[in-house]
C-alpha positions as CSV (number, residue, x, y, z in Angstrom):
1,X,-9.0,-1.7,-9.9
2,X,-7.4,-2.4,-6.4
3,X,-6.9,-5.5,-5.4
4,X,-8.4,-6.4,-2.0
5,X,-7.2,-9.5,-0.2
6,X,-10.2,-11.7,1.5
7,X,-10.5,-11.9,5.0
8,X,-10.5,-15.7,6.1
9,X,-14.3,-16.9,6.9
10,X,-15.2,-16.8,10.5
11,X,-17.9,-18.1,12.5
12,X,-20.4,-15.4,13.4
13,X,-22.5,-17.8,15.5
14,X,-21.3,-16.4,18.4
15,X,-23.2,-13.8,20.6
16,X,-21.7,-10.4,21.2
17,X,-22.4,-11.1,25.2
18,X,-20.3,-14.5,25.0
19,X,-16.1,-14.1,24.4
20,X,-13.9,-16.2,22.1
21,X,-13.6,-19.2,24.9
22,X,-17.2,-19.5,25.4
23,X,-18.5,-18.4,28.8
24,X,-19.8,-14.9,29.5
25,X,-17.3,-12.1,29.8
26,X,-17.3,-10.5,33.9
27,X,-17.3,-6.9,34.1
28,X,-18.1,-4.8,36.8
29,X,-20.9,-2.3,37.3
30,X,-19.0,0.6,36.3
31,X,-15.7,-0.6,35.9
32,X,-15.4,1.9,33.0
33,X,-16.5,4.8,35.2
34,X,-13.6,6.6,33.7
35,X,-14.5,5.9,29.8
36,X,-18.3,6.4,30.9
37,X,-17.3,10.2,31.5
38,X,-15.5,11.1,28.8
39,X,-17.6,10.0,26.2
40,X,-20.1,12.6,27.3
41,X,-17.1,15.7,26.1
42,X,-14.6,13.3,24.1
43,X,-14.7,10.2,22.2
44,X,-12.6,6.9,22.4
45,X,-11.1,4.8,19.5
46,X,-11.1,1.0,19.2
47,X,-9.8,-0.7,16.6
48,X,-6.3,-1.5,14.2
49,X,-4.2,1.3,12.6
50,X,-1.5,-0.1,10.3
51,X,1.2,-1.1,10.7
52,X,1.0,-0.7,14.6
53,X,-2.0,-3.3,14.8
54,X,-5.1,-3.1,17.7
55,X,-5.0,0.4,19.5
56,X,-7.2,2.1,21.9
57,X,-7.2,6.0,22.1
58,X,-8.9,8.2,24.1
59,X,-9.4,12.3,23.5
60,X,-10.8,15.2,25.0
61,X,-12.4,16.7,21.8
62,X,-8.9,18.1,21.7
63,X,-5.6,16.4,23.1
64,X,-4.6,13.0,22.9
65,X,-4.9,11.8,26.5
66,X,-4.2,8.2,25.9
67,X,-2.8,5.8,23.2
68,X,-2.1,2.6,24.0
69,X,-1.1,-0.6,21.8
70,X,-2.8,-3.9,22.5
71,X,-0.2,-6.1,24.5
72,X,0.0,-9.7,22.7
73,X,-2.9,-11.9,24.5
74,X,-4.3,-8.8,25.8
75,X,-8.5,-9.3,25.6
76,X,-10.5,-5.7,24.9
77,X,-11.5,-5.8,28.5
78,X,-8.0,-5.5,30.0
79,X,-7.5,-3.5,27.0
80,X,-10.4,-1.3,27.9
81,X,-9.0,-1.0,31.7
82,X,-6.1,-0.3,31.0
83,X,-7.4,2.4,29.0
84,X,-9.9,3.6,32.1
85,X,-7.1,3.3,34.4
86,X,-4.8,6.0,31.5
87,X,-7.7,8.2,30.8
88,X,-7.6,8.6,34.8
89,X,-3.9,9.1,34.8
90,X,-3.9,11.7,32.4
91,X,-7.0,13.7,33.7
92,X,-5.6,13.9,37.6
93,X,-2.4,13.7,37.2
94,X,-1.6,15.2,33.8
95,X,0.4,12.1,33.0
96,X,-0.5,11.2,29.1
97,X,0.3,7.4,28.0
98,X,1.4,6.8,24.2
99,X,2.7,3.7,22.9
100,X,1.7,3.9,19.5
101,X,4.3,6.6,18.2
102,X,7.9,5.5,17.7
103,X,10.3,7.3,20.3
104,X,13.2,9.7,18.6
């Protein structure tokens, strides 16, 4: 049998509208206008691949258009526009962002 390691309790009190310090998070009215588009033909990816830790990636249904790493003290909403602002990138300009695969 495979050993699993515990994940350290944590308090799940809080409500999902309310961030780690407290006070509601501030997000535009379609600041993800970006995101909000390609969800209707692609899909988006939030969440920790190992070993590279929290990732965000974005795809058409069939290219990679955007990878990126969380940034140390990055929240998900910078997180998320940062990935708005690469999905844009890469659909206008053809410019595709990946920072999660190691450079030869």
């Amino acid at each position: 049998m495979e050993n699993r390691r515990k994940r350290p309790a944590q308090n799940r009190a809080r409500n999902i509208g309310q961030n780690a310090g407290g006070e509601a998070p501030t997000v535009a009215a379609g600041a993800f206008r970006n995101l909000a588009e390609l969800i209707e033909y692609g899909e988006i990816t939030v969440g920790v691949l190992n070993p590279v830790g929290c990732v965000a990636i974005a795809t058409d249904g069939h290219n990679s258009l955007a990878m990126l790493q969380r940034r140390r003290g990055e929240t998900l909403i910078q997180l998320l526009t940062r990935l708005d602002s690469a999905v844009d990138k890469a659909l206008t300009e053809e410019v595709f962002i990946d920072e999660i695969n190691a450079k030869s």
